[in-house]
C-alpha positions in Angstrom: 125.5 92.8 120.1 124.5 89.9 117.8 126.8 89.9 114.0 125.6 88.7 111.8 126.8 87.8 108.1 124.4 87.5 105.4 126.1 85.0 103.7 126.6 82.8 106.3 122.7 82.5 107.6 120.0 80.8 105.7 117.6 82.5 103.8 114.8 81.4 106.4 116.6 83.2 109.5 117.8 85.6 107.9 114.7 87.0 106.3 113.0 87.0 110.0 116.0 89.2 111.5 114.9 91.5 107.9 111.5 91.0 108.9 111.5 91.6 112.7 113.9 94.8 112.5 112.4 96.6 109.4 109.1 97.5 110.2 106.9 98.7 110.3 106.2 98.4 106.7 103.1 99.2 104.3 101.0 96.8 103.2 100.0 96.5 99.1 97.0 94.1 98.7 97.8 93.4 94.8 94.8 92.9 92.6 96.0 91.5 89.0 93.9 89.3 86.2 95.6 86.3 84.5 95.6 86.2 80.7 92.2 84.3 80.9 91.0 87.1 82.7 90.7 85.6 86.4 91.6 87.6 89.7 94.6 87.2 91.9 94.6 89.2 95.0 97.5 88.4 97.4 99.3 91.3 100.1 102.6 92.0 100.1 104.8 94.3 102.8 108.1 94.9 100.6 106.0 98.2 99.6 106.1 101.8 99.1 106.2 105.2 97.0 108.7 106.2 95.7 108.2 109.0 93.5 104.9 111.9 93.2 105.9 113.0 89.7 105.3 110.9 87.7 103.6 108.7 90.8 105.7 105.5 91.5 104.6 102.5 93.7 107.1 99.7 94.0 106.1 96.5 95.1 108.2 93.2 95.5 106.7 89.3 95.7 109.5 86.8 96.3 110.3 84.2 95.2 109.3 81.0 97.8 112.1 80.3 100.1 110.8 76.5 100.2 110.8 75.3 96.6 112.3 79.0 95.0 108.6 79.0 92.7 106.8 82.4 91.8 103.7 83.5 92.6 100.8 84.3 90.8 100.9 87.9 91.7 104.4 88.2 90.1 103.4 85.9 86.9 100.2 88.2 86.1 101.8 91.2 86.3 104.3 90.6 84.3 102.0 89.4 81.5 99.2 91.9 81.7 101.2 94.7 82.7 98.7 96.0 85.2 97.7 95.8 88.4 95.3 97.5 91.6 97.6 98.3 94.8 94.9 98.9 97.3 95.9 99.4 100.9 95.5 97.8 103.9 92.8 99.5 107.0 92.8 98.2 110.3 89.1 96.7 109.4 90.6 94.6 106.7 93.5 93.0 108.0 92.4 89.9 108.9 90.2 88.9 105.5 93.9 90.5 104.3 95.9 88.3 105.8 93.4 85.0 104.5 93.7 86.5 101.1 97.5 85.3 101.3 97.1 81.7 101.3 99.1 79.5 98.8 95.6 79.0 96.9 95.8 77.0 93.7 95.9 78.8 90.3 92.5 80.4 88.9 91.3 80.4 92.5 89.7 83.8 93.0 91.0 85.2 96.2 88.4 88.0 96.6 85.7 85.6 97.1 87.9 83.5 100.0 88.9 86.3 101.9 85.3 87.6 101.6 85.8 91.4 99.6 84.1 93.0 97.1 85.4 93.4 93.7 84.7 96.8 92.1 85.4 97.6 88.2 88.3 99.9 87.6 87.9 102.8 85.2 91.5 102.9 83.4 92.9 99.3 84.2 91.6 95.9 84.5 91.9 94.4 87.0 89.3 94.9 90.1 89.5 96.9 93.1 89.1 96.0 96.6 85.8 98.3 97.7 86.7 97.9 101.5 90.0 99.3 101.2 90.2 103.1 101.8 92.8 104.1 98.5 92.9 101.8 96.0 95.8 102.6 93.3 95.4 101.7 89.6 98.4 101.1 87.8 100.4 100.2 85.2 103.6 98.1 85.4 106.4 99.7 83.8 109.3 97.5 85.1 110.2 94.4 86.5 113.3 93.9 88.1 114.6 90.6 89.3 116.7 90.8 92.4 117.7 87.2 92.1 117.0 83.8 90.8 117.5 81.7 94.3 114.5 81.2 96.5 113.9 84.3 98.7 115.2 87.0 96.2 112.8 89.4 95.4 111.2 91.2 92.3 110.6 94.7 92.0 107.7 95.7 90.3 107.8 99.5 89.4 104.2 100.5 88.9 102.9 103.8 87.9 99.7 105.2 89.3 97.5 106.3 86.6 94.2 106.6 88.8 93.6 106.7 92.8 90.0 106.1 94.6 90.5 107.6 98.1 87.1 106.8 100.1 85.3 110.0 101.5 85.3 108.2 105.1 89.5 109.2 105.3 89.5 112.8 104.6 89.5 115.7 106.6 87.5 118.8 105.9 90.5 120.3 104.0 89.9 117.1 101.5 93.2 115.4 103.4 93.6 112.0 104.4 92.7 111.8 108.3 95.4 109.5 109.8 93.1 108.6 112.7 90.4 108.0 110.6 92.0 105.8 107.6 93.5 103.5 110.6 96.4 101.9 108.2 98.3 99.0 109.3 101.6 97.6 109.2 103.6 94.3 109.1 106.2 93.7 111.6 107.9 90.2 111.9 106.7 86.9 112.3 102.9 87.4 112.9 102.9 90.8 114.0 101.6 93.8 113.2 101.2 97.1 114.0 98.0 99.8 113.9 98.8 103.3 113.4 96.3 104.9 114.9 95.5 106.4 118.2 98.2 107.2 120.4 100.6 105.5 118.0 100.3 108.4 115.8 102.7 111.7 117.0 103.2 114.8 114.6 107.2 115.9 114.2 108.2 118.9 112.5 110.2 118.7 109.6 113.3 121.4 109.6 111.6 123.6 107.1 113.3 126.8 105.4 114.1 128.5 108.9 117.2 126.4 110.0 117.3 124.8 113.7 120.8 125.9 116.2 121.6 122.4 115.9 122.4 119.5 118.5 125.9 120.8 119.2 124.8 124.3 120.0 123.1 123.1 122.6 124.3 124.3 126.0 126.5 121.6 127.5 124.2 121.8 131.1 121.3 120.5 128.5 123.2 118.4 126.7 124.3 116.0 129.1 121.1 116.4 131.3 120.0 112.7 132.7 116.9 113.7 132.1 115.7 114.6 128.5 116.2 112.6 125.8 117.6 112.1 122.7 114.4 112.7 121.1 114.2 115.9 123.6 117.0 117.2 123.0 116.2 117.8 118.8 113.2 119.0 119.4 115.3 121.7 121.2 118.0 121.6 118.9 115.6 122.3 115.9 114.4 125.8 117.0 115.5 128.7 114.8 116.4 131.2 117.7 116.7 131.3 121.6 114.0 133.0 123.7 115.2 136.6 124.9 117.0 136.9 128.1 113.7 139.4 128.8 111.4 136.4 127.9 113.1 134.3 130.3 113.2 136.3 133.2 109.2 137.1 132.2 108.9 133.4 132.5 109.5 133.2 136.1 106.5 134.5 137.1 104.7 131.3 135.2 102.9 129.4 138.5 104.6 125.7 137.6 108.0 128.0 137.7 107.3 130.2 140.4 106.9 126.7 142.4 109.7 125.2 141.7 111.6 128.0 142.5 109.9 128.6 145.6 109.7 124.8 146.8 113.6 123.6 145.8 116.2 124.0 148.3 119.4 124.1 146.7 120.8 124.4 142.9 121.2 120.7 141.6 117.2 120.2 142.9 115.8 123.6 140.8 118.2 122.1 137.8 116.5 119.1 137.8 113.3 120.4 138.9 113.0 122.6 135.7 114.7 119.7 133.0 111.7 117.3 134.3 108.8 120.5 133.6 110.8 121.1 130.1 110.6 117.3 129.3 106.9 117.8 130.3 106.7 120.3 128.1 108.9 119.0 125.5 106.3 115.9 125.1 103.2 118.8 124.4 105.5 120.4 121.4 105.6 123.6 123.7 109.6 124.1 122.6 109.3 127.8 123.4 108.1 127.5 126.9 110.8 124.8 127.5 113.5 126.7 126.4 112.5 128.9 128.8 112.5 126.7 131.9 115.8 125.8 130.5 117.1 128.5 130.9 116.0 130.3 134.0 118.9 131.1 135.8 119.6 128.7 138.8 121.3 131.4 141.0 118.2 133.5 140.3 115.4 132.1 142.3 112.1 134.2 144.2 
C-alpha cells in the first residue's frame, strides 16, 4: 500500500491523490455579480449540504496552486454576499466544464459557455435556466482554510430560495434520480453520471434494529461466496424467518432443484449461498434468509 505524508508531497500531487480518491463529488456551478454588477459563473466540486434547518450549502474555491491568486468566484462573494448554486445535469456538463476557464475579469461566463441567465426573485445574481435546482443564497461566512496556494475557502451559504424544474420530479412532487441525471467529478478529467444502472437503493437501519454482522451464523459468515455488501444486507434484518417458513421454503422450484440436482453437502451449501446472493442483489433478504438456512442434511 502506497503512504503517503501530506507534508512531504507537493500540493500538485497531492491534491490529485484528494482528487482521484474522494469522489464522487457534487458539482456547484456558482453564479455571483461583481460590485459593478457583472456575472461570474465558474463550477466548483469541494460542494455539499450540510444542514436542512436552517438550509446550509458550503462551497470552497481555492486558491491557485500556480501563482496562490483568488478567483473571481471567491472575490464576488465575499463583497456582495450572495450568490446562485445551481447544479450540474448530465446535459450541462460539458458548457459546465467551458464555463471554468481562467477568463479575464468582467468576462461574462454565461455567454462563453452558452446558458441562459434567468433573474432571481430574492438575490441578485442570475440563475442558470438549464440547470434542474438552482439555489439562491446568501453568504453568511467565509472561512479561509489557508493563505498558500492550494488552500481552500469555505463559503457557508444559506439557501433562502430553490427553483427545482418540473422535468425532475416524480408524481409524489419528489426529485426523480433517473430523471434529474446529476453528475459528479472524479479526478483528473473524469467524471461520473448517476443515473441508470449507477443508481441502487439501500435501506437505511430505520427504528426496527438489524441482528447485526456478528450475529451472523459463522457457516454465512465466512461463506466464499457473498459478500461484504451481502452479508449487511443480511445482517440488517430485524428478525430470522421461522423454522416453519424455512422448511415451507423448500418447496420453492429454484430450491426444490437444488436440492434435487446436488449430490453431496458442500455442493447444496454452495448451491443455495449462490441463489441467496442472487437474491441478495434483487433486495429479496427474506427469501434469502431462507435459502440460507435450509438445512443441508434435509434435502427431498
Amino acid at each position: 500500500m502506497l503512504t503517503i505524508d501530506p507534508k512531504e508531497l507537493n500540493t500538485k500531487d497531492l491534491h490529485g491523490y484528494l482528487m482521484g480518491s474522494v469522489g464522487p463529488r457534487p458539482i456547484a456551478l456558482a453564479s455571483t455579480l461583481d460590485e459593478k454588477g457583472k456575472p461570474n459563473l465558474s463550477p466548483f466540486s469541494f460542494f455539499n449540504v450540510f444542514s436542512a434547518n436552517p438550509p446550509i450549502a458550503i462551497f470552497s474555491p481555492a486558491r491557485r496552486t500556480r501563482n496562490n491568486t483568488t478567483k473571481h468566484t471567491l472575490e464576488n462573494a465575499s463583497k456582495t454576499q450572495e450568490v446562485v448554486i445551481n447544479v450540474v445535469s448530465y446535459d450541462i456538463v460539458e458548457q459546465t466544464s467551458l464555463s471554468s476557464g481562467e477568463y479575464e475579469e468582467g468576462v461574462n461566463e454565461f455567454v462563453k459557455a452558452g446558458f441562459t441567465a434567468v433573474k432571481s426573485d430574492i438575490v441578485k445574481p442570475f440563475r442558470v435556466k438549464e440547470s434542474p435546482v438552482q439555489l439562491e443564497c446568501v453568504v453568511k461566512e467565509i472561512i479561509s482554510l489557508g493563505e498558500e496556494g492550494g488552500a481552500g475557502n469555505l463559503v457557508i451559504c444559506e439557501i433562502v430560495k430553490m427553483h427545482i424544474s418540473e422535468s425532475v420530479l416524480n408524481p409524489n412532487q419528489q426529485i426523480d434520480p433517473h430523471k434529474i441525471d446529476l453528475v459528479g467529478r472524479m479526478g483528473a478529467n473524469w467524471y461520473c453520471r448517476a443515473s441508470g444502472e449507477s443508481i441502487f437503493e439501500v435501506k437505511k437501519p430505520g427504528s426496527k434494529i438489524g441482528i447485526g454482522y456478528d450475529q451472523l451464523p459463522a457457516r454465512i459468515r465466512s461463506s466464499f461466496i457473498l459478500s461484504g455488501n451481502d452479508l449487511a444486507k443480511l445482517a440488517n434484518i430485524e428478525a430470522l424467518p421461522s423454522v416453519e417458513d424455512v422448511d415451507k421454503f423448500k418447496e420453492n422450484t429454484d430450491i426444490a432443484h437444488i436440492l434435487h440436482t446436488t449430490t453431496d453437502d458442500e455442493e447444496t451449501r454452495e448451491e443455495l449461498h449462490y441463489h441467496a446472493k442472487a437474491l441478495l442483489e434483487e433486495n429479496k433478504v427474506v427469501e434469502a434468509w431462507s435459502t440460507l438456512l435450509i438445512d443441508k442434511l434435509n434435502r427431498v
